[in-house]
N, C-alpha and C positions, 0 to 999 in steps of 0.2 A: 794349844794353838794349832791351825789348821790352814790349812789353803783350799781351794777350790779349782782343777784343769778350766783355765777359759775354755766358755763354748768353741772358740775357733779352732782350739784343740784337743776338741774331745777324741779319745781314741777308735778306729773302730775296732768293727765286733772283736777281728781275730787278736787284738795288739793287748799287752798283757799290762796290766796299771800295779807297778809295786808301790807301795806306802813305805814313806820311809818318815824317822820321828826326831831323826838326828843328824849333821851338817854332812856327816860321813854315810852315804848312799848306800855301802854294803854292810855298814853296821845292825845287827839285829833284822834286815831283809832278807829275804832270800835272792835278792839280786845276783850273787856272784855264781849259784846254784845256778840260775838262768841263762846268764851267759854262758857256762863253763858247758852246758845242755846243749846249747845251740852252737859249739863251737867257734864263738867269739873271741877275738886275741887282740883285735883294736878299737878304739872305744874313741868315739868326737865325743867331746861334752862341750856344752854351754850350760849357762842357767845362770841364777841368782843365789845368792851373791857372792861374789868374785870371794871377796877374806874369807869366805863360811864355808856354803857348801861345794861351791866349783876346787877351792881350794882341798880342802878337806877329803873330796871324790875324787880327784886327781891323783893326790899323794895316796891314797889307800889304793886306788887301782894299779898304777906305777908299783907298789910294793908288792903288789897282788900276781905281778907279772903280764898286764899288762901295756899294749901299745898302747899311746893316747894323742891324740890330737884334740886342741884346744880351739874352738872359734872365739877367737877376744871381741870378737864386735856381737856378738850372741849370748853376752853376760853382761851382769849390770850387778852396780853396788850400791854403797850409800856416804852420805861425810861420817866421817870416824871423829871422835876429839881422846887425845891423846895427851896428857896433864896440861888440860886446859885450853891447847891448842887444836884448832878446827884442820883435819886432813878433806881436802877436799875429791871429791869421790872419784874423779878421773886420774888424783895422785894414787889412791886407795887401789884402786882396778892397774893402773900401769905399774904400781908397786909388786903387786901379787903374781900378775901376767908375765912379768922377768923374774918374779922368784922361780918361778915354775919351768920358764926355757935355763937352759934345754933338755937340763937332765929329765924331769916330769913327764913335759909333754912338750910337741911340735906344736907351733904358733901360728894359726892361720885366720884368714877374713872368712865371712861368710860368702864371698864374689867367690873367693878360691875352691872352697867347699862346693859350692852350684856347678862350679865349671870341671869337675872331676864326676858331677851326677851323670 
């Protein structure tokens, strides 16, 4: 299984594209090598999807030592079904989204995140 960076965000030339194969971003990458190179110690994530991989890359970086700030409205998920029962995706996303405050990661909009650029 594969994805493809939408054209809107292709990288350029100088920006580094790591592949990753697994919901945990530093798993089997050399992502934390990357970071740890360029003297990175906090880290905004968004993406897809909230239970997988935003989860998954949050908790790993947090144990990894570092900061994290989360954009909730710059992640997205899907309906989960749970013995039988339909969770619907904005329970699924706000379920994960408070797993993770506060000890994880800091909880922001993406308005908040522009207005600190």
């Amino acid at each position: 299984i594969g994805v493809e960076i939408n054209a809107l965000l292709n990288p350029l030339g100088s920006e580094k594209v790591i592949k990753k194969h697994f919901p945990n971003s530093f798993r089997e990458t050399n992502l934390l090598e990357e970071l740890q190179s360029a003297n990175i110690n906090h880290l905004t994530i968004c993406g897809a999807m909230s239970h997988l991989c935003v989860d998954a890359t949050t908790r790993a970086a947090f144990d990894l030592g570092f900061r994290c700030t989360l954009v909730t409205d710059a992640c997205a998920t899907r309906d989960l079904t749970f013995e039988g029962t339909k969770i619907p995706a904005d329970f699924v996303h706000g379920a994960f989204m408070a797993a993770l405050s506060p000890v994880y990661a800091r909880l922001k909009k993406t308005e908040e995140i522009m207005a600190q650029a």
